[in-house]
C-alpha positions as CSV (number, residue, x, y, z in Angstrom):
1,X,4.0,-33.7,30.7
2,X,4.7,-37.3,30.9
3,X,7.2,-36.9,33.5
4,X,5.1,-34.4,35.7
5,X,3.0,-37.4,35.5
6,X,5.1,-40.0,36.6
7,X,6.3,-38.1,39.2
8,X,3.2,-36.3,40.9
9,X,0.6,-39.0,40.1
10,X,2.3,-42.2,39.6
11,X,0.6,-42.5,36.3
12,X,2.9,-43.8,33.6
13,X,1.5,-43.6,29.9
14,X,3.0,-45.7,27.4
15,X,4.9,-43.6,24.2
16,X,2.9,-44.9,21.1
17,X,4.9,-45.7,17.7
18,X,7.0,-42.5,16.1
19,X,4.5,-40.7,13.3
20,X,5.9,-38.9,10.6
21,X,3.9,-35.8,10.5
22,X,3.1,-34.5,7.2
23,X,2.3,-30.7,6.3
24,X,-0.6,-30.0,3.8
25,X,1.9,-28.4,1.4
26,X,4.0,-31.7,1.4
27,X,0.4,-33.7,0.1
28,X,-0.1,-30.6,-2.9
29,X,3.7,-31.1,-3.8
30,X,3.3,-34.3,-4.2
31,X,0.0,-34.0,-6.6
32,X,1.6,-31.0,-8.1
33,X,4.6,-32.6,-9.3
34,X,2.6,-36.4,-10.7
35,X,-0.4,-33.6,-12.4
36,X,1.5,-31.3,-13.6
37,X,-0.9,-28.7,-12.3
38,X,0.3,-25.7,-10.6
39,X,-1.9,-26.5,-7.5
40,X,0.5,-24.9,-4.8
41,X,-0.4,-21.7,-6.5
42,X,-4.2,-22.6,-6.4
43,X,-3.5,-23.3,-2.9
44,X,-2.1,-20.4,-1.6
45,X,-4.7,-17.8,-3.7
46,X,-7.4,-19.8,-2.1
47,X,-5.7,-19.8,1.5
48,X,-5.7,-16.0,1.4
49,X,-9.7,-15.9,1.2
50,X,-9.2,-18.7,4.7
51,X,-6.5,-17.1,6.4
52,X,-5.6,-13.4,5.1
53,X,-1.8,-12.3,5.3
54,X,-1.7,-9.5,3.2
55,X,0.7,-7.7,5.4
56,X,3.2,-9.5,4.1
57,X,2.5,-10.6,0.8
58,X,0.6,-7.2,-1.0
59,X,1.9,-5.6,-3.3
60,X,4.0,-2.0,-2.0
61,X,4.7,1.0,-3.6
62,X,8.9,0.7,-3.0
63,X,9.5,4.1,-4.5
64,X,8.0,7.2,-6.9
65,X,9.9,9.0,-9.7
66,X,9.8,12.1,-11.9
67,X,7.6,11.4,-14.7
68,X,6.5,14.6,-15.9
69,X,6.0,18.0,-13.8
70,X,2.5,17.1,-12.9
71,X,2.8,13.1,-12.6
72,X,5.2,10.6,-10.7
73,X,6.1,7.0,-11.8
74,X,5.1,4.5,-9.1
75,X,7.6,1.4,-8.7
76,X,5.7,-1.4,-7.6
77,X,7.7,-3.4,-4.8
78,X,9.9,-6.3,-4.5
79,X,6.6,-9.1,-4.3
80,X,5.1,-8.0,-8.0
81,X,5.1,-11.9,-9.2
82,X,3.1,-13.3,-6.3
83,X,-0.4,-14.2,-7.2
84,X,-1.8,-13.4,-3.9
85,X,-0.4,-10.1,-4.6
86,X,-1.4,-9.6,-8.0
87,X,-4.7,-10.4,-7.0
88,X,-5.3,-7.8,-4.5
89,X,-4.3,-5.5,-6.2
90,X,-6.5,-6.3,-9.3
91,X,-9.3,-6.4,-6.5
92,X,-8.8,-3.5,-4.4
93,X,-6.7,-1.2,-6.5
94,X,-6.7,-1.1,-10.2
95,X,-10.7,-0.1,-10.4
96,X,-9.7,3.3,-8.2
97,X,-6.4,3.7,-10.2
98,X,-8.8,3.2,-13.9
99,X,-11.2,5.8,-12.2
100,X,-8.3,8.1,-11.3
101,X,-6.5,7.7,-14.5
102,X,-9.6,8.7,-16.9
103,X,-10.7,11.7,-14.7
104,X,-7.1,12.5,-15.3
105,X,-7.5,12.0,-19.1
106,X,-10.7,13.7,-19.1
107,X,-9.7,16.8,-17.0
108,X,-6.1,17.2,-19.2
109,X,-8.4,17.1,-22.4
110,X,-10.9,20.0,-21.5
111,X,-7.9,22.1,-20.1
112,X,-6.5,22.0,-23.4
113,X,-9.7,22.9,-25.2
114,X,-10.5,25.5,-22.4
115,X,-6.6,27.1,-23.3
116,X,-7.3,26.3,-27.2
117,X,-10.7,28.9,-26.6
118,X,-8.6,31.7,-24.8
119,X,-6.2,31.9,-27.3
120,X,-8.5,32.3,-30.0
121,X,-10.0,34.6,-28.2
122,X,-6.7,37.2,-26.8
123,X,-4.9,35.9,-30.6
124,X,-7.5,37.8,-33.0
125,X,-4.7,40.4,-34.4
126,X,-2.2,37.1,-34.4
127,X,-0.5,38.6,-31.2
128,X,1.4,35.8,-28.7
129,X,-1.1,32.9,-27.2
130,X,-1.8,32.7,-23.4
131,X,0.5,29.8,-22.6
């Protein structure tokens, strides 16, 4: 720019002294480390309500496994100890997954009591039971 300046408009404009310029997470190192507070964390879970980026830090499901015939085992992904993480997924997920889970609970618990009744009721000469 100043040479486009210079050159097309005969204007020259003085370079002013070298700053050092100093990024916000230099100033919360610096308080971090003399308090003793964990304030980059504070930081960064109160940056994500500012600026989101949940695309790269949420939490992923990497991979599901056999658990039982009916249920998989869900392995969180690689960025389970980030807050930000953590925190979404306290936020957005874990009341749906609660939800889910004790319909679950409550839906295995009257099958059984529902297969408990039919064998009482095709058992009454002791013969074999329904499942």
């Amino acid at each position: 720019m100043q040479k486009y300046l210079n050159e097309n408009l005969k204007i020259s404009i003085p370079k002013g002294e070298k700053k050092k310029i100093i990024h916000v997470h230099d100033g919360i190192e610096v308080l971090e480390k003399s308090s003793g507070l964990p304030l980059m964390e504070v930081y960064s879970t109160l940056s994500e309500f500012v600026h989101p980026n949940l695309g790269s830090k949420m939490l992923t499901v990497n991979t599901r496994r056999d658990h039982s015939p009916f249920m998989d085992e869900v392995i969180i992904g690689s960025n389970k100890f980030n807050s930000e993480a953590a925190l979404f997924y306290i936020d957005h997920i874990a009341e749906s997954m609660y939800y889910t889970m004790t319909l679950s609970l409550i839906l295995h618990g009257r099958g059984q009591k529902l297969i408990s009744l039919l064998d009482q009721m095709s058992s009454k000469d002791g013969g074999s039971t329904l499942h």
